[in-house]
C-alpha positions as CSV (number, residue, x, y, z in Angstrom):
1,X,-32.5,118.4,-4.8
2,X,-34.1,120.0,-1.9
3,X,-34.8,123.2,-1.1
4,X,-32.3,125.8,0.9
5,X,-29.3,127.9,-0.2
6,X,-26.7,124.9,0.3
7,X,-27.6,123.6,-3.1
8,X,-27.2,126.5,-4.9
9,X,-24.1,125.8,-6.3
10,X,-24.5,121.8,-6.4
11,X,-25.0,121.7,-10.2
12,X,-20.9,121.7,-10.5
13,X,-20.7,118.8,-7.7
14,X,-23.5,117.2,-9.4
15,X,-22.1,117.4,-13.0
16,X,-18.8,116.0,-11.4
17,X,-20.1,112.9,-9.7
18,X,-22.2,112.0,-12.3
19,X,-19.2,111.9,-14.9
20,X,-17.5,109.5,-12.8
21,X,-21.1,107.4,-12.2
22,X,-21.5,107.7,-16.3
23,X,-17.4,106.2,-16.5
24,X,-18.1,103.2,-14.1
25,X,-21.5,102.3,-15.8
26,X,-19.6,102.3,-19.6
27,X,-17.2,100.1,-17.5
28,X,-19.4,97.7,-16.7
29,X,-21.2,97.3,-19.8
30,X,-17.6,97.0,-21.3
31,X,-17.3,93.5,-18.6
32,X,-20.1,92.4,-20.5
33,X,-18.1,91.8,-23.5
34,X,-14.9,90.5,-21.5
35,X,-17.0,87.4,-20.2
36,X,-16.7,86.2,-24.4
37,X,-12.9,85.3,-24.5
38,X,-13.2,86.1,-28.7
39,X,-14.2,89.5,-28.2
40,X,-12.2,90.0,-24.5
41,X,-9.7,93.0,-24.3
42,X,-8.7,93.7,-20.7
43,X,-9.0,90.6,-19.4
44,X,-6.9,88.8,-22.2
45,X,-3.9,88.1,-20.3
46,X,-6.5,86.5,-17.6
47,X,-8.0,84.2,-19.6
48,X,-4.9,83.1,-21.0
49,X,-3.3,82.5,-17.7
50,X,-6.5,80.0,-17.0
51,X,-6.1,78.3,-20.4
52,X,-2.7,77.6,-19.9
53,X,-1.6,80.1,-22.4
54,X,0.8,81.0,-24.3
55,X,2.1,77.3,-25.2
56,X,5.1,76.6,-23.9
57,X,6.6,76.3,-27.4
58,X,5.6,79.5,-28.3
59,X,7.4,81.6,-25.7
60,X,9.2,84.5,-27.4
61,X,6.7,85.0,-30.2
62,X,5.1,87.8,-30.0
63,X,1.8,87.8,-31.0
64,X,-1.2,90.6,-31.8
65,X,-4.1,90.6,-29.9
66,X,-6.8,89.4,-32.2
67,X,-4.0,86.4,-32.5
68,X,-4.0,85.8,-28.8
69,X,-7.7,85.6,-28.5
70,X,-8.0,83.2,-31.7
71,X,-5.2,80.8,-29.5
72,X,-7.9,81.3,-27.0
73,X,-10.3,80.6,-28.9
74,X,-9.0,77.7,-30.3
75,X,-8.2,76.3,-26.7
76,X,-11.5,76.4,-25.0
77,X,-13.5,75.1,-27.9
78,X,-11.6,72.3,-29.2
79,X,-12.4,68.7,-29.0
80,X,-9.9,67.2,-29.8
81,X,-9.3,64.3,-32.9
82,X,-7.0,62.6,-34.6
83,X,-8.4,62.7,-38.4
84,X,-6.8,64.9,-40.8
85,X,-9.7,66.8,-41.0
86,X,-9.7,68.0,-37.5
87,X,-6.2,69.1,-38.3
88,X,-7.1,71.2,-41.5
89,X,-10.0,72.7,-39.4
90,X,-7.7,73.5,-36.6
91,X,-5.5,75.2,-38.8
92,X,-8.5,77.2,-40.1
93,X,-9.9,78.4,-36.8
94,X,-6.3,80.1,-36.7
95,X,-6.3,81.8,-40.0
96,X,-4.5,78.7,-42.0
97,X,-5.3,77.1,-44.9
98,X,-3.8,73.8,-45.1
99,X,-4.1,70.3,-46.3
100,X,-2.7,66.9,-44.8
101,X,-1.0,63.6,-46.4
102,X,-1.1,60.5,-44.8
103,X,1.4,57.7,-45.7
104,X,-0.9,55.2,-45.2
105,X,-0.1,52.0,-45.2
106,X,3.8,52.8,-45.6
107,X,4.0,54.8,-42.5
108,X,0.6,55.0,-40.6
109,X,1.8,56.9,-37.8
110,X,3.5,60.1,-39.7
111,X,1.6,62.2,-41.8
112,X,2.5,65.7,-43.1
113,X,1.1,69.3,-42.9
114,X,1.3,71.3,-46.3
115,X,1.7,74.6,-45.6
116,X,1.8,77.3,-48.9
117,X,4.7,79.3,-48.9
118,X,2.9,82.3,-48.3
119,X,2.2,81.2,-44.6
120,X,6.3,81.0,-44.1
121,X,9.0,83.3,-43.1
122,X,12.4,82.6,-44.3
123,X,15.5,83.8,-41.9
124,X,19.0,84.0,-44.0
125,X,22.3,82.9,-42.4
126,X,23.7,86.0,-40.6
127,X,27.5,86.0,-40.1
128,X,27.0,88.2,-36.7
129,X,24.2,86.1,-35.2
130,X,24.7,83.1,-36.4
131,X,27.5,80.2,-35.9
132,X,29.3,77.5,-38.2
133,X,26.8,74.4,-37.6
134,X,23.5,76.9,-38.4
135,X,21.6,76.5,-41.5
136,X,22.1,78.6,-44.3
137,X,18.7,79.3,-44.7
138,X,15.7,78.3,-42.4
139,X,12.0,78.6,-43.1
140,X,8.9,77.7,-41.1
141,X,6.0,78.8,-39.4
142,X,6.1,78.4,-35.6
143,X,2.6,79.1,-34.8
144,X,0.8,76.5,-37.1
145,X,3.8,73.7,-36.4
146,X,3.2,74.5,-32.7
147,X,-0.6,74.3,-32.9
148,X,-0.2,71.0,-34.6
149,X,2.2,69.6,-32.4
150,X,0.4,70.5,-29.3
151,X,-2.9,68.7,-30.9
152,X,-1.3,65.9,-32.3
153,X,-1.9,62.1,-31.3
154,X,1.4,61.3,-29.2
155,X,2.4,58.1,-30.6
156,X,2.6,60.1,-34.1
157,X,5.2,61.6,-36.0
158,X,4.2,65.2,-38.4
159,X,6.5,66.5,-41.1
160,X,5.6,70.2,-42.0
161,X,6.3,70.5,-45.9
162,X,6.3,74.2,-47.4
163,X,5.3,74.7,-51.3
């Protein structure tokens, strides 16, 4: 600083500005790690909204972050197939393990996703919230049969099978 009795007391205005100069650098080094949409925190919902995320068939799940940036993850890297290896690697890259039947030469445009019982949730019939016509008990797994069904050929047909 220079000289003179008007800096005296500029330690405490110092030690002030430079707390907010110390915040806004931390910031930007954070934005470092936000330009990587697997290890992005603030700008989640950003890079979802340019991927085209959440799925439309996956409105009302409510997912964690580190699942929202896997979905991300998954969206900007894939290439795209139609082999059931692709599929069982897909399901991998979002925490599945899976395998896949074909019903070749039967049916050659269904296959079917194994899913272990372990990936499922199983909702009971509830008197007050469901109606007559509702399942007594219904199982699935909305995240893997909506990855698959977004990635899936079109002209093909997927049966989910839970064991």
């Amino acid at each position: 600083l220079p000289p003179g009795p008007a800096w005296l007391d500029a330690d405490d205005l110092l030690d002030g500005l430079s707390q907010e100069l110390a915040r806004i650098e931390a910031q930007a080094i954070a934005l470092i790690a936000e330009g990587d949409p697997s290890t992005t925190a603030q700008l989640l919902a950003d890079w979802e909204r340019v991927a085209g995320l959440p799925e439309p068939c996956m409105a009302g799940v409510t997912l964690t972050d580190a699942q929202r940036r896997q979905a991300l993850v998954i969206k900007l890297t894939h290439t795209g197939a139609a082999s059931p290896v692709f599929f069982v690697n897909l399901a991998l890259a979002a925490g599945y393990t899976v395998t896949v039947s074909e019903f070749l030469p039967g049916q050659p445009y269904t296959w079917q996703v194994n899913i272990p019982l372990a990936y499922t949730s199983i909702t009971p019939f509830r008197v007050s919230v469901n109606r007559v016509g509702d399942r007594l008990r219904m199982w699935g797994n909305q995240q893997i049969e909506c990855l698959m069904n977004t990635h899936k050929p079109a002209h093909t047909l997927v049966i989910f099978a839970y064991a």
